[in-house]
C-alpha positions as CSV (number, residue, x, y, z in Angstrom):
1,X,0.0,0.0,0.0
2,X,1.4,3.3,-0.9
3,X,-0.3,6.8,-0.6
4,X,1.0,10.1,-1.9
5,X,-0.3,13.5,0.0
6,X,0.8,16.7,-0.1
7,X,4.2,16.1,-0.8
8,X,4.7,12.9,1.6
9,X,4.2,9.1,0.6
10,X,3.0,6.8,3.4
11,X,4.5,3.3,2.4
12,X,3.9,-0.3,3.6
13,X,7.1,-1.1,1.3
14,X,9.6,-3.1,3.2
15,X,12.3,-1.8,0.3
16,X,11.5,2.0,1.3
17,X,12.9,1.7,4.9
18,X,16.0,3.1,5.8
19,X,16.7,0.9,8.2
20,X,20.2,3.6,9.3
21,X,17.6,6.3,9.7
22,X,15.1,4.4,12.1
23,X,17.9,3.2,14.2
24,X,19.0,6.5,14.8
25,X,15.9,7.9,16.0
26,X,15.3,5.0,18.5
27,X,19.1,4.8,19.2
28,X,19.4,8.5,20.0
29,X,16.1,10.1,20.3
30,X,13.8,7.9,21.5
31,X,12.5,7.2,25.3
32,X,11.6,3.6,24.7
33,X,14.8,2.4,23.0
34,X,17.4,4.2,23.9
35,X,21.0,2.7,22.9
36,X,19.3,-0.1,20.8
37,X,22.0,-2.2,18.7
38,X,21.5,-1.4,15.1
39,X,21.6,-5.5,14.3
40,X,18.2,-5.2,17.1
41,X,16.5,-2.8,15.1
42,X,16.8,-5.1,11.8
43,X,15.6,-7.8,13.3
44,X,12.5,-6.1,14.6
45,X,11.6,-4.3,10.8
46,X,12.4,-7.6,9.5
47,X,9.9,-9.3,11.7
48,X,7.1,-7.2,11.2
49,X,4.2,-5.2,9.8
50,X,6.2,-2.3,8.8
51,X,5.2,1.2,7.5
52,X,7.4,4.6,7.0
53,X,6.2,8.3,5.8
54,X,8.6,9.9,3.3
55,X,9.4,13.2,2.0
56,X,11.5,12.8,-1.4
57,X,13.6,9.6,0.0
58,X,14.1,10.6,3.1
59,X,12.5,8.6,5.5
60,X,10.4,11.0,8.6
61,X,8.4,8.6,10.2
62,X,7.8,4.9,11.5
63,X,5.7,2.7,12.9
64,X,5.8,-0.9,13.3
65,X,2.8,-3.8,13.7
66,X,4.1,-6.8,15.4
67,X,1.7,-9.1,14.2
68,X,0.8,-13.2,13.8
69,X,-1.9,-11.3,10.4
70,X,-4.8,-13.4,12.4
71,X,-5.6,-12.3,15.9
72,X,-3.8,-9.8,17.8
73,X,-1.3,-6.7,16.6
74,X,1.1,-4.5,19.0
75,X,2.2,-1.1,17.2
76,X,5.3,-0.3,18.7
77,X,8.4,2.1,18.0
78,X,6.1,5.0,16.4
79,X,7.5,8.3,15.8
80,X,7.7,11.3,13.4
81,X,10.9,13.3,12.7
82,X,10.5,16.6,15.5
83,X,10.6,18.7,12.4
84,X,7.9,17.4,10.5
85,X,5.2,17.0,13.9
86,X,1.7,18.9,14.4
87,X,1.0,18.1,10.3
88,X,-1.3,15.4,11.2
89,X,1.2,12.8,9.3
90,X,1.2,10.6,12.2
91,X,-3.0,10.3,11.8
92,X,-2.6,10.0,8.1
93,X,-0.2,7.1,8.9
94,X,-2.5,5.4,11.6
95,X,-5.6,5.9,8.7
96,X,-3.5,3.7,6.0
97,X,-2.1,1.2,8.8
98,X,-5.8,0.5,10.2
99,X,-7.0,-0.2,6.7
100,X,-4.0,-2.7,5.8
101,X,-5.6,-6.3,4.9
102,X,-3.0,-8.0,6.9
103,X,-4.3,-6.3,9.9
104,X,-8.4,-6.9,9.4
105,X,-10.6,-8.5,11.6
106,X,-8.0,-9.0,14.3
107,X,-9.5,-9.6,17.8
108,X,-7.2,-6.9,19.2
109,X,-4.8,-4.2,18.5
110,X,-2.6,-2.9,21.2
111,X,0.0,-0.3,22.0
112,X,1.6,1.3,24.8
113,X,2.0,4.7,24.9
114,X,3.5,8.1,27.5
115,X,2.5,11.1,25.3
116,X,0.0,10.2,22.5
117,X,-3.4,9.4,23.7
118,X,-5.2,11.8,22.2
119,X,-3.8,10.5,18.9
120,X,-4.9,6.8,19.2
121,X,-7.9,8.0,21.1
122,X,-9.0,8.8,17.6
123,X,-8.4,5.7,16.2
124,X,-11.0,3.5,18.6
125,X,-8.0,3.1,21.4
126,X,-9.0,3.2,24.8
127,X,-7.4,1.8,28.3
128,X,-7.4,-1.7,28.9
129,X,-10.8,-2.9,30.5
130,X,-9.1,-5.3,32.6
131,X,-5.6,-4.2,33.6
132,X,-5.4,-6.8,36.0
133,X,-5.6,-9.4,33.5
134,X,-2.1,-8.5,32.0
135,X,0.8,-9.4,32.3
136,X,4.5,-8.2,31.7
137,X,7.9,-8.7,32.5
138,X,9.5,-5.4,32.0
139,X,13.0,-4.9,31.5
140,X,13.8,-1.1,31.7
141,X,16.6,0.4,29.8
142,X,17.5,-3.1,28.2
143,X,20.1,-1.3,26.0
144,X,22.2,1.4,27.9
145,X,25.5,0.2,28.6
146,X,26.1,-0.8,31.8
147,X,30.0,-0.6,33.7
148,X,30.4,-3.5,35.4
149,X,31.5,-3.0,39.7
């Protein structure tokens, strides 16, 4: 799937990605992966759902469906460039992911999120109805390096 509008393309092409340019963000700029290996970050795009916005080549945006195409999707590791924000690219991205056949009739689509609830608010997200029912094991700041005592 590929939509052009006003001078960005929204891509599900896997060939599109630059893979150098997503690392960076969630290496150095992100709050959920900072310090992740670059050889990490391929792994990931290369086992999942994965969508970019562009402007020319130049890849701005991400977003990622971790997905079995049948029954349940997690988005994860979702961001536009800080340049390009407030232009509504992010909703034209979520609009096109939504609509992707490999992600219809799931029985649920997840995400986590600090800062952008109003964003997939819009989208039919809402909190869990049953928090207590999940489950996690959480391992913060799984990248930094650490000095060993």
């Amino acid at each position: 799937m590929e939509i052009a509008a006003n001078g960005f393309i929204f891509s599900d092409d896997p060939a599109r990605i630059d893979i150098a340019a997503v690392h960076h963000y969630l290496s150095t700029q992100s709050y959920w992966a900072r310090d992740i290996p670059f050889e990490t970050v391929m792994r990931a795009i290369n086992g999942s759902l994965c969508f970019g916005i562009y402007q020319d080549s130049k890849q701005i945006g991400f977003a990622r469906w971790i997905t079995d195409k049948t029954t349940f999707a997690y988005l994860a590791d979702v961001y536009t460039e800080e340049e390009y924000r407030g232009k509504g690219l992010m909703k034209q991205l979520m609009s096109l992911m939504l609509f992707h056949p490999d992600l219809q009739n799931l029985r649920r689509y997840q995400l986590s999120t600090h800062d952008a609830h109003g964003l997939y608010s819009q989208f039919g997200f809402k909190p869990l109805e049953a928090p207590d029912n999940q489950m996690a094991i959480a391992i913060p700041n799984p990248y930094q390096k650490r000095e060993d005592n």
